[in-house]
C-alpha positions in Angstrom: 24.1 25.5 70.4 28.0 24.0 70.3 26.2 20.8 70.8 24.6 20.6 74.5 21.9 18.8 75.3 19.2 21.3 76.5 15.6 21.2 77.4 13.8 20.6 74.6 16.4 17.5 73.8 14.8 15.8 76.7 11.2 16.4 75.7 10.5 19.0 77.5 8.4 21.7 75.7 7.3 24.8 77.4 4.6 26.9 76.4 2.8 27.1 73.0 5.2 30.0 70.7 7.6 28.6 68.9 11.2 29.3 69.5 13.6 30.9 67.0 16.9 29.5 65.0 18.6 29.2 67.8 16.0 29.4 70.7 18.5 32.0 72.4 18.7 35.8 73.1 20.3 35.4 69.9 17.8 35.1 67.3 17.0 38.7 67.7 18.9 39.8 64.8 22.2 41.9 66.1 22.1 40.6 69.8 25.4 38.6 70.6 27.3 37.1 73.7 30.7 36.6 74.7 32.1 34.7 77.8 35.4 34.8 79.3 35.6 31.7 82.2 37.8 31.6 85.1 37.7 28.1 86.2 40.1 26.4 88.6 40.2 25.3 92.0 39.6 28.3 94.1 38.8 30.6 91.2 35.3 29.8 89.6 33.6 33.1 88.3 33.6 34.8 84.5 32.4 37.4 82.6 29.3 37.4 80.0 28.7 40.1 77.7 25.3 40.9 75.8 26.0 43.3 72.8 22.3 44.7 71.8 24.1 45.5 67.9 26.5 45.8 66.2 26.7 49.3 65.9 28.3 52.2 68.0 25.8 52.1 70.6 26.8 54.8 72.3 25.9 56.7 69.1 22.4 54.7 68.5 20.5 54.0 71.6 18.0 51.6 72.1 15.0 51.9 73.8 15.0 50.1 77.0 13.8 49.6 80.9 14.7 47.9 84.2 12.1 46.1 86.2 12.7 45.1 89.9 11.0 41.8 91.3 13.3 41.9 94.4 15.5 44.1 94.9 18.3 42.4 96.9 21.0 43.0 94.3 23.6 45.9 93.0 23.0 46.5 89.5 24.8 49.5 87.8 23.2 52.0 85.7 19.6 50.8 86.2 18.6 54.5 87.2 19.4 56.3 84.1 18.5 54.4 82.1 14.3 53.5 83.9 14.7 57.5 83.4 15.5 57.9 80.1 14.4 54.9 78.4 17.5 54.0 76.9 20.6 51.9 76.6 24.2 53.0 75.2 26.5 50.3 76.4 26.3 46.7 75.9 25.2 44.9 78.9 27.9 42.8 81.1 27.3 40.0 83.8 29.6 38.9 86.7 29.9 38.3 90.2 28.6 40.9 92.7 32.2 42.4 94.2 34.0 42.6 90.4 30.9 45.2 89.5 33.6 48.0 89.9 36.2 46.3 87.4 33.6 45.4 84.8 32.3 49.1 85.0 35.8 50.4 84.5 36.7 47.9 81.6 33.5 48.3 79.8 33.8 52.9 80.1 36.8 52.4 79.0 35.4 50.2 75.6 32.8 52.9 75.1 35.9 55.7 75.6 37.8 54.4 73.2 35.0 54.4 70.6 33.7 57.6 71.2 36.5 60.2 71.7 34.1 63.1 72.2 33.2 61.9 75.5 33.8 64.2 78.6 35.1 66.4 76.1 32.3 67.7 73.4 29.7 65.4 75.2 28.2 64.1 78.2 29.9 60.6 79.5 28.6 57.3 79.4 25.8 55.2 81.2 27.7 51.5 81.7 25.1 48.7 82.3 26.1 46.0 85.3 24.2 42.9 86.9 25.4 40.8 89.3 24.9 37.8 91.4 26.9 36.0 94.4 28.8 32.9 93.4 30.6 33.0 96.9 29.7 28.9 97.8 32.3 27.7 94.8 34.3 31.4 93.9 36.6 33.0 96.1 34.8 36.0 95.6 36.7 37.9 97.5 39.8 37.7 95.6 38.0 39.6 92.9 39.7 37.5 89.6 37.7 39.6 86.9 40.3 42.1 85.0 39.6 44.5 82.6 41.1 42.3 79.9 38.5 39.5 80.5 35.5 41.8 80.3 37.4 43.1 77.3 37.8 39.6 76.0 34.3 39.2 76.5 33.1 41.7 74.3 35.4 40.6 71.8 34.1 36.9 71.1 30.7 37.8 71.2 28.8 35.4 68.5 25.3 34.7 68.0 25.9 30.9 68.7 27.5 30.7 72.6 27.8 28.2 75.6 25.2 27.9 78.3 25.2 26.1 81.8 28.6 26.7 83.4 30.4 29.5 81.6 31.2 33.3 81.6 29.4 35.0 84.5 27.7 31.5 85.1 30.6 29.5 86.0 30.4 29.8 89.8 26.7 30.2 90.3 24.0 28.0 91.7 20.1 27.6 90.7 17.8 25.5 92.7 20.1 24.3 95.2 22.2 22.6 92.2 24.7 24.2 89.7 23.1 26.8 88.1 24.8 29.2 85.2 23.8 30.9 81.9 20.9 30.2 80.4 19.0 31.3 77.7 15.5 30.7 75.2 13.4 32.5 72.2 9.7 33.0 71.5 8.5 34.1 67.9 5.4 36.3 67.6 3.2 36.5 64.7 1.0 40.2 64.5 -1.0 41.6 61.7 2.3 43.6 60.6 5.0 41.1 60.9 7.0 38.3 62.4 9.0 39.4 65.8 11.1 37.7 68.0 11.8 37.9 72.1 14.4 36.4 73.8 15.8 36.1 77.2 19.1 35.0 79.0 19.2 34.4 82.2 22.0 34.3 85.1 20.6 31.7 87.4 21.9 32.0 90.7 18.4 31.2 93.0 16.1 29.1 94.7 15.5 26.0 96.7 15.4 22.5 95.5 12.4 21.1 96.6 10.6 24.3 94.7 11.7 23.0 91.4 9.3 22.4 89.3 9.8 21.5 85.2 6.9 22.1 83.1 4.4 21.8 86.5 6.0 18.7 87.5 7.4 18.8 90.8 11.1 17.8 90.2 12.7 19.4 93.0 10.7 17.3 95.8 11.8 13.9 94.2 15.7 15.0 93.7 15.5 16.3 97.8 14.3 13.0 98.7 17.2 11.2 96.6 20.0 13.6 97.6 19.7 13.4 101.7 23.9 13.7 101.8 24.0 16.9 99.9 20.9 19.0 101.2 19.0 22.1 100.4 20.7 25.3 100.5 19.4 28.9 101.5 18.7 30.7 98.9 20.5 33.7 98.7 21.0 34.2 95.3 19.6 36.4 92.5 18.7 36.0 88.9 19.7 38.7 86.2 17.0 38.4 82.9 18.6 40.3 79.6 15.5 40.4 77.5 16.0 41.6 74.0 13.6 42.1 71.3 12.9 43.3 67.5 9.2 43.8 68.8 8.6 48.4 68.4 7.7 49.2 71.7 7.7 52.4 73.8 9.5 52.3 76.8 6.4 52.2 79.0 5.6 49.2 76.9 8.9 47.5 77.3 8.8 47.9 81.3 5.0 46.0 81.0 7.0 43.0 79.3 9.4 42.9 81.5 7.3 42.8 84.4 6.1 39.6 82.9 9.2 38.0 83.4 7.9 36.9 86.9 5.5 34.3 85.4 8.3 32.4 84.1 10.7 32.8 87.1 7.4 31.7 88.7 6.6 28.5 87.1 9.7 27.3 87.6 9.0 26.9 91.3 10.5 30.0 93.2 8.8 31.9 95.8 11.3 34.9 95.4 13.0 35.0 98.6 14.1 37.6 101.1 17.4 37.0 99.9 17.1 36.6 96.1 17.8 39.8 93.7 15.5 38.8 90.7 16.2 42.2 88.1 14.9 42.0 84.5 17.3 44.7 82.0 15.8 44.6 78.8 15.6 46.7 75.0 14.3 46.5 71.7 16.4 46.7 68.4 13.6 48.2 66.0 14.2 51.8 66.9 17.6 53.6 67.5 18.0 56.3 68.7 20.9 58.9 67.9 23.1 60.6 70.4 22.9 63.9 68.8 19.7 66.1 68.6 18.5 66.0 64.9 16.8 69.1 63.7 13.0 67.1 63.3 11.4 65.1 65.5 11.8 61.3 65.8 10.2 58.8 64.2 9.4 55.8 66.7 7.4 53.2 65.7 5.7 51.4 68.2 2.7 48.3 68.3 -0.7 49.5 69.6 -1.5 47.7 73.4 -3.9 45.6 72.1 -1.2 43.3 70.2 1.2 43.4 73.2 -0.4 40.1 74.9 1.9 37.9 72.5 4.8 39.8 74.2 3.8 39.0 77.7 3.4 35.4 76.2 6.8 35.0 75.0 8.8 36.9 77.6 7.0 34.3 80.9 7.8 31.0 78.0 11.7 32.4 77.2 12.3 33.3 80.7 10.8 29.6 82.4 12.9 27.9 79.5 16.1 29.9 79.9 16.8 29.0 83.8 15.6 25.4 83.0 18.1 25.3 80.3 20.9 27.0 82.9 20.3 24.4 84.8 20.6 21.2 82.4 23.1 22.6 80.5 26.0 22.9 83.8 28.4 20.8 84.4 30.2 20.1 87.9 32.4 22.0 89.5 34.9 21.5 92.8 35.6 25.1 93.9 36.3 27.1 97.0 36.7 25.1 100.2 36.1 22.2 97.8 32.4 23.1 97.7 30.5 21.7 94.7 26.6 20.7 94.2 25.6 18.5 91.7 24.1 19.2 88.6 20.5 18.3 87.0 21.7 16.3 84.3 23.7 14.0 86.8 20.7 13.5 89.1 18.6 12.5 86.7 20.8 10.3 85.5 21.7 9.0 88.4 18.1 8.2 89.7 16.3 7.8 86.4 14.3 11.0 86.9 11.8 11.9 83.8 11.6 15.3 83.0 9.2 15.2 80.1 
Protein backbone atom coordinates (compact mmCIF):
# COMPACT_ATOMS: atom_id res chain seq x y z
CA UNK A 1 0.00 0.00 0.00
CA UNK A 2 1.07 3.75 -1.39
CA UNK A 3 4.22 2.07 -2.30
CA UNK A 4 6.28 1.02 1.05
CA UNK A 5 8.34 -1.64 1.25
CA UNK A 6 6.94 -4.09 3.88
CA UNK A 7 7.62 -7.54 5.07
CA UNK A 8 6.88 -9.65 2.60
CA UNK A 9 9.04 -7.24 0.01
CA UNK A 10 12.12 -8.51 1.91
CA UNK A 11 11.24 -12.14 1.81
CA UNK A 12 9.93 -12.60 4.72
CA UNK A 13 6.85 -14.90 4.77
CA UNK A 14 4.99 -15.66 7.87
CA UNK A 15 2.76 -18.50 8.38
CA UNK A 16 1.10 -20.71 5.83
CA UNK A 17 -2.69 -18.60 4.86
CA UNK A 18 -2.50 -16.50 2.39
CA UNK A 19 -2.99 -12.88 2.72
CA UNK A 20 -5.77 -10.83 1.01
CA UNK A 21 -5.66 -7.87 -1.84
CA UNK A 22 -4.13 -5.80 0.28
CA UNK A 23 -2.79 -7.91 3.23
CA UNK A 24 -4.36 -5.21 5.63
CA UNK A 25 -7.42 -4.88 8.01
CA UNK A 26 -8.69 -3.72 4.89
CA UNK A 27 -9.52 -6.54 2.82
CA UNK A 28 -12.46 -7.22 4.95
CA UNK A 29 -14.88 -5.75 2.77
CA UNK A 30 -16.30 -2.27 4.49
CA UNK A 31 -13.35 -1.87 7.05
CA UNK A 32 -11.41 1.50 6.32
CA UNK A 33 -8.71 3.74 8.04
CA UNK A 34 -7.95 7.29 8.17
CA UNK A 35 -4.93 9.07 9.78
CA UNK A 36 -4.42 12.56 10.69
CA UNK A 37 -0.31 13.11 11.65
CA UNK A 38 0.99 15.68 13.87
CA UNK A 39 4.61 15.70 13.15
CA UNK A 40 7.16 18.38 14.03
CA UNK A 41 9.68 18.99 16.47
CA UNK A 42 8.15 18.69 19.83
CA UNK A 43 4.74 17.55 18.50
CA UNK A 44 4.88 13.84 17.22
CA UNK A 45 1.42 11.99 17.88
CA UNK A 46 -1.88 11.48 15.44
CA UNK A 47 -4.96 10.07 15.24
CA UNK A 48 -6.04 6.63 13.34
CA UNK A 49 -9.45 5.76 12.73
CA UNK A 50 -10.90 2.14 11.99
CA UNK A 51 -14.52 2.46 10.45
CA UNK A 52 -15.94 -1.35 10.77
CA UNK A 53 -18.66 -0.13 7.49
CA UNK A 54 -19.84 2.02 5.87
CA UNK A 55 -23.05 2.21 7.29
CA UNK A 56 -24.71 4.17 10.34
CA UNK A 57 -23.24 2.01 12.81
CA UNK A 58 -24.82 3.32 15.47
CA UNK A 59 -27.99 2.04 13.76
CA UNK A 60 -26.36 -1.52 12.70
CA UNK A 61 -24.15 -3.00 15.30
CA UNK A 62 -21.62 -5.49 14.91
CA UNK A 63 -20.88 -8.15 16.88
CA UNK A 64 -17.75 -7.73 18.76
CA UNK A 65 -15.41 -8.35 22.10
CA UNK A 66 -12.39 -7.06 24.06
CA UNK A 67 -9.70 -9.37 25.19
CA UNK A 68 -7.10 -8.26 27.81
CA UNK A 69 -3.41 -9.75 27.73
CA UNK A 70 -2.13 -7.06 30.04
CA UNK A 71 -3.93 -4.74 31.36
CA UNK A 72 -1.62 -1.74 31.84
CA UNK A 73 -3.54 0.56 29.57
CA UNK A 74 -6.89 2.98 29.53
CA UNK A 75 -9.05 1.87 26.81
CA UNK A 76 -12.59 3.44 26.52
CA UNK A 77 -15.73 1.68 26.19
CA UNK A 78 -14.23 -1.88 26.57
CA UNK A 79 -16.92 -2.72 29.29
CA UNK A 80 -20.02 -2.33 27.39
CA UNK A 81 -19.29 -3.48 24.85
CA UNK A 82 -17.37 -7.36 26.56
CA UNK A 83 -21.16 -7.04 27.94
CA UNK A 84 -23.09 -6.71 25.23
CA UNK A 85 -21.24 -8.10 22.43
CA UNK A 86 -21.42 -5.27 20.28
CA UNK A 87 -19.86 -2.24 18.64
CA UNK A 88 -21.73 1.10 17.43
CA UNK A 89 -18.88 3.56 16.82
CA UNK A 90 -15.98 3.26 14.75
CA UNK A 91 -12.88 2.54 16.59
CA UNK A 92 -10.15 5.51 17.17
CA UNK A 93 -6.38 5.29 18.17
CA UNK A 94 -4.15 7.93 19.84
CA UNK A 95 -1.95 8.69 22.59
CA UNK A 96 -2.98 7.77 26.13
CA UNK A 97 -3.72 11.64 27.69
CA UNK A 98 -5.85 12.84 24.32
CA UNK A 99 -8.36 9.73 25.10
CA UNK A 100 -10.79 12.48 26.56
CA UNK A 101 -10.63 14.65 23.21
CA UNK A 102 -10.95 11.67 20.82
CA UNK A 103 -14.07 10.54 22.98
CA UNK A 104 -15.64 13.91 22.69
CA UNK A 105 -14.87 14.38 18.93
CA UNK A 106 -15.90 10.90 17.97
CA UNK A 107 -19.79 11.32 20.35
CA UNK A 108 -20.11 14.13 18.80
CA UNK A 109 -19.68 12.23 15.03
CA UNK A 110 -22.15 9.65 16.20
CA UNK A 111 -24.60 12.86 17.56
CA UNK A 112 -24.70 14.34 14.61
CA UNK A 113 -25.74 11.18 12.70
CA UNK A 114 -28.17 10.09 14.98
CA UNK A 115 -30.35 12.94 16.31
CA UNK A 116 -32.52 10.69 18.48
CA UNK A 117 -29.81 10.22 20.90
CA UNK A 118 -30.37 11.26 24.56
CA UNK A 119 -33.65 12.26 23.33
CA UNK A 120 -35.92 9.11 21.97
CA UNK A 121 -32.87 6.75 22.72
CA UNK A 122 -30.15 5.67 24.90
CA UNK A 123 -26.64 7.51 24.11
CA UNK A 124 -23.69 6.17 22.55
CA UNK A 125 -20.86 3.65 23.52
CA UNK A 126 -17.50 5.49 21.87
CA UNK A 127 -14.60 3.01 21.41
CA UNK A 128 -10.80 4.38 22.48
CA UNK A 129 -7.25 2.71 22.68
CA UNK A 130 -4.34 4.20 23.58
CA UNK A 131 -0.68 3.88 23.99
CA UNK A 132 2.31 6.29 25.46
CA UNK A 133 4.35 7.98 22.82
CA UNK A 134 5.89 10.29 25.63
CA UNK A 135 9.89 9.48 24.55
CA UNK A 136 9.40 11.60 21.02
CA UNK A 137 5.65 13.54 21.80
CA UNK A 138 5.19 16.07 24.23
CA UNK A 139 2.38 14.27 25.47
CA UNK A 140 1.54 16.52 27.79
CA UNK A 141 0.60 19.24 25.63
CA UNK A 142 -2.27 17.17 24.44
CA UNK A 143 -2.06 18.36 20.33
CA UNK A 144 -5.10 16.02 19.24
CA UNK A 145 -8.31 18.36 18.51
CA UNK A 146 -11.56 17.32 17.67
CA UNK A 147 -11.05 18.35 14.09
CA UNK A 148 -8.17 15.88 13.67
CA UNK A 149 -10.12 12.89 14.93
CA UNK A 150 -12.80 14.34 12.74
CA UNK A 151 -10.38 14.58 9.84
CA UNK A 152 -9.57 11.13 10.52
CA UNK A 153 -12.72 9.68 10.03
CA UNK A 154 -13.20 11.59 7.03
CA UNK A 155 -10.12 10.12 4.79
CA UNK A 156 -10.75 6.81 5.76
CA UNK A 157 -9.83 4.46 2.58
CA UNK A 158 -9.25 0.98 2.17
CA UNK A 159 -5.56 1.55 0.92
CA UNK A 160 -3.66 3.70 3.98
CA UNK A 161 -0.07 4.44 5.26
CA UNK A 162 1.68 2.18 7.86
CA UNK A 163 4.91 2.66 9.99
CA UNK A 164 5.02 6.29 11.18
CA UNK A 165 1.54 7.82 10.81
CA UNK A 166 -1.82 8.70 12.56
CA UNK A 167 -1.81 7.35 16.05
CA UNK A 168 1.72 5.75 15.13
CA UNK A 169 3.70 8.66 14.59
CA UNK A 170 5.26 9.04 18.05
CA UNK A 171 5.35 5.41 19.16
CA UNK A 172 8.13 2.98 19.55
CA UNK A 173 8.21 -1.06 19.08
CA UNK A 174 11.11 -3.08 20.11
CA UNK A 175 13.33 -0.49 21.37
CA UNK A 176 13.13 1.17 17.63
CA UNK A 177 10.41 3.33 15.95
CA UNK A 178 7.49 1.52 16.02
CA UNK A 179 3.84 2.82 14.47
CA UNK A 180 0.86 1.36 12.55
CA UNK A 181 0.96 -1.70 11.28
CA UNK A 182 -1.21 -4.00 9.72
CA UNK A 183 -1.72 -7.76 7.82
CA UNK A 184 -4.60 -10.28 6.29
CA UNK A 185 -5.18 -13.99 6.40
CA UNK A 186 -7.83 -15.72 4.10
CA UNK A 187 -9.73 -18.77 5.27
CA UNK A 188 -11.19 -21.40 3.14
CA UNK A 189 -14.37 -23.52 5.00
CA UNK A 190 -16.79 -25.91 3.54
CA UNK A 191 -19.25 -22.72 3.17
CA UNK A 192 -17.11 -20.05 1.85
CA UNK A 193 -14.04 -17.86 1.49
CA UNK A 194 -13.45 -15.46 4.76
CA UNK A 195 -11.04 -13.04 5.55
CA UNK A 196 -9.35 -11.74 9.06
CA UNK A 197 -7.35 -8.94 9.48
CA UNK A 198 -5.51 -7.09 12.12
CA UNK A 199 -3.84 -3.63 12.67
CA UNK A 200 -1.75 -3.12 15.13
CA UNK A 201 -0.45 0.08 17.17
CA UNK A 202 2.98 -0.98 18.16
CA UNK A 203 4.27 0.75 20.98
CA UNK A 204 6.28 -2.34 22.98
CA UNK A 205 9.04 -4.39 23.80
CA UNK A 206 12.81 -4.76 24.09
CA UNK A 207 15.20 -5.08 21.35
CA UNK A 208 17.16 -7.92 22.02
CA UNK A 209 13.54 -9.90 22.19
CA UNK A 210 13.04 -9.32 18.51
CA UNK A 211 12.65 -12.02 16.77
CA UNK A 212 11.49 -12.09 12.69
CA UNK A 213 10.09 -15.26 11.57
CA UNK A 214 12.17 -17.24 14.63
CA UNK A 215 15.27 -15.65 13.78
CA UNK A 216 16.71 -13.70 16.55
CA UNK A 217 17.08 -10.21 15.04
CA UNK A 218 16.92 -8.20 18.07
CA UNK A 219 20.24 -9.81 19.72
CA UNK A 220 22.33 -9.03 16.48
CA UNK A 221 20.98 -5.16 16.12
CA UNK A 222 21.75 -4.73 20.29
CA UNK A 223 25.10 -5.87 19.63
CA UNK A 224 25.56 -3.37 16.57
CA UNK A 225 23.76 -0.34 18.20
CA UNK A 226 25.93 -0.13 21.70
CA UNK A 227 25.53 4.04 21.39
CA UNK A 228 21.82 3.94 21.34
CA UNK A 229 20.76 1.04 23.80
CA UNK A 230 17.77 -0.85 24.90
CA UNK A 231 14.87 0.90 26.30
CA UNK A 232 12.36 -0.22 29.11
CA UNK A 233 9.51 -1.28 27.82
CA UNK A 234 6.74 0.60 28.90
CA UNK A 235 4.62 0.54 26.09
CA UNK A 236 1.40 -1.16 24.99
CA UNK A 237 0.09 -2.60 21.74
CA UNK A 238 -3.61 -1.91 20.63
CA UNK A 239 -4.83 -5.09 18.03
CA UNK A 240 -8.11 -3.91 15.82
CA UNK A 241 -9.04 -7.34 14.49
CA UNK A 242 -11.84 -7.32 11.92
CA UNK A 243 -13.48 -10.07 10.23
CA UNK A 244 -16.30 -11.26 7.59
CA UNK A 245 -15.89 -14.72 9.37
CA UNK A 246 -20.04 -15.27 11.43
CA UNK A 247 -19.12 -15.71 14.70
CA UNK A 248 -20.91 -15.37 18.10
CA UNK A 249 -19.52 -13.19 20.44
CA UNK A 250 -18.16 -15.99 22.65
CA UNK A 251 -16.49 -17.05 19.53
CA UNK A 252 -15.05 -13.82 18.65
CA UNK A 253 -13.41 -13.33 22.30
CA UNK A 254 -11.68 -17.09 21.62
CA UNK A 255 -10.02 -15.49 18.37
CA UNK A 256 -9.00 -12.75 19.90
CA UNK A 257 -7.41 -14.41 22.74
CA UNK A 258 -5.27 -15.89 19.98
CA UNK A 259 -3.76 -12.75 19.27
CA UNK A 260 -1.06 -13.55 21.94
CA UNK A 261 0.68 -16.14 19.66
CA UNK A 262 1.53 -13.62 17.19
CA UNK A 263 2.49 -10.81 19.70
CA UNK A 264 4.39 -13.91 20.96
CA UNK A 265 6.41 -14.93 18.13
CA UNK A 266 7.59 -11.77 17.60
CA UNK A 267 9.72 -11.98 20.75
CA UNK A 268 7.88 -10.18 23.62
CA UNK A 269 7.57 -11.49 27.02
CA UNK A 270 4.61 -9.01 27.82
CA UNK A 271 6.01 -6.91 30.42
CA UNK A 272 4.80 -5.36 33.70
CA UNK A 273 4.54 -2.32 31.92
CA UNK A 274 3.09 -3.11 28.51
CA UNK A 275 -0.88 -2.75 27.85
CA UNK A 276 -1.30 -5.41 25.10
CA UNK A 277 -5.62 -5.13 24.42
CA UNK A 278 -7.10 -6.93 21.36
CA UNK A 279 -10.73 -4.83 20.22
CA UNK A 280 -12.16 -6.77 17.58
CA UNK A 281 -15.78 -7.43 15.39
CA UNK A 282 -17.08 -9.19 12.59
CA UNK A 283 -19.04 -7.64 9.49
CA UNK A 284 -21.31 -10.73 8.59
CA UNK A 285 -24.09 -9.92 10.99
CA UNK A 286 -25.58 -6.46 11.94
CA UNK A 287 -27.35 -5.86 14.29
CA UNK A 288 -30.18 -3.07 14.44
CA UNK A 289 -30.63 -0.50 17.19
CA UNK A 290 -34.24 -0.93 17.43
CA UNK A 291 -36.11 -4.10 18.72
CA UNK A 292 -37.75 -5.76 15.64
CA UNK A 293 -40.93 -7.61 16.29
CA UNK A 294 -39.10 -11.44 15.47
CA UNK A 295 -36.21 -12.78 16.64
CA UNK A 296 -32.83 -12.40 14.99
CA UNK A 297 -31.33 -14.17 12.58
CA UNK A 298 -27.44 -14.70 13.45
CA UNK A 299 -25.54 -16.81 11.59
CA UNK A 300 -22.61 -18.15 13.10
CA UNK A 301 -19.68 -21.20 12.06
CA UNK A 302 -19.95 -24.31 14.18
CA UNK A 303 -16.42 -24.57 16.70
CA UNK A 304 -15.11 -27.24 14.83
CA UNK A 305 -14.19 -24.87 11.74
CA UNK A 306 -12.95 -22.09 14.04
CA UNK A 307 -9.16 -23.43 14.14
CA UNK A 308 -8.50 -21.54 10.75
CA UNK A 309 -9.59 -18.39 12.76
CA UNK A 310 -7.09 -18.92 15.54
CA UNK A 311 -4.61 -19.57 12.54
CA UNK A 312 -5.12 -16.31 10.81
CA UNK A 313 -5.61 -13.95 13.79
CA UNK A 314 -1.61 -15.34 15.50
CA UNK A 315 -0.22 -14.97 11.37
CA UNK A 316 -2.02 -11.26 10.82
CA UNK A 317 -1.21 -10.13 14.21
CA UNK A 318 2.97 -11.38 14.06
CA UNK A 319 2.91 -9.78 10.44
CA UNK A 320 1.19 -6.50 11.35
CA UNK A 321 3.82 -5.30 14.20
CA UNK A 322 6.69 -6.62 11.92
CA UNK A 323 5.26 -4.55 9.19
CA UNK A 324 4.92 -1.41 11.97
CA UNK A 325 8.19 -1.73 12.39
CA UNK A 326 9.77 -1.84 8.75
CA UNK A 327 7.50 0.39 7.39
CA UNK A 328 8.70 3.70 10.05
CA UNK A 329 10.66 6.16 9.25
CA UNK A 330 12.90 8.43 11.69
CA UNK A 331 11.81 10.88 13.67
CA UNK A 332 13.69 13.82 15.94
CA UNK A 333 11.07 14.70 18.55
CA UNK A 334 10.80 15.88 22.10
CA UNK A 335 13.98 16.64 23.86
CA UNK A 336 15.47 15.68 20.49
CA UNK A 337 14.85 12.01 21.36
CA UNK A 338 14.75 9.66 18.30
CA UNK A 339 15.59 5.76 17.91
CA UNK A 340 16.36 4.41 14.79
CA UNK A 341 14.29 2.46 12.63
CA UNK A 342 14.56 -1.33 11.27
CA UNK A 343 14.90 -0.54 7.83
CA UNK A 344 18.01 1.73 8.59
CA UNK A 345 19.69 -0.86 10.77
CA UNK A 346 19.55 -3.33 8.45
CA UNK A 347 20.79 -1.36 6.03
CA UNK A 348 23.24 -0.09 7.85
CA UNK A 349 24.77 -3.48 9.05
CA UNK A 350 23.70 -5.76 6.24
CA UNK A 351 21.22 -7.59 8.53
CA UNK A 352 19.12 -10.45 6.57
CA UNK A 353 15.71 -10.80 7.52
CA UNK A 354 14.53 -13.57 5.31
Amino acid sequence: MYNQKRMQDYGVKIGELKPGQYNAITDVKGVTVGHVTLSKGDMQTGVTAVLPHQGNIFREKLIASTHVINGFGKTMGSIQMQELGTLETPILLTNTLNVGTASDALIDHILEQNPEIGRTTGTVNPVIGECNDMFLNDIRAKFIRKDHVWEALNNASSEFQEGTVGAGTGMLCYSLKGGIGSASRTMELNHGTYTLGVLALTNFGILRDLRINGNPIGLRLKDALLESGELEDKGSVMMIVATDLPVSERQLNRILKRTVTGLSRTGTIITNGSGEIAIGFSTANRIPHDKPRSCLSIKTIHDEDIDGAFRAVGEATEEAVLNSLITATHVVGRDGNQRPTLKDLIEKFGVVLS
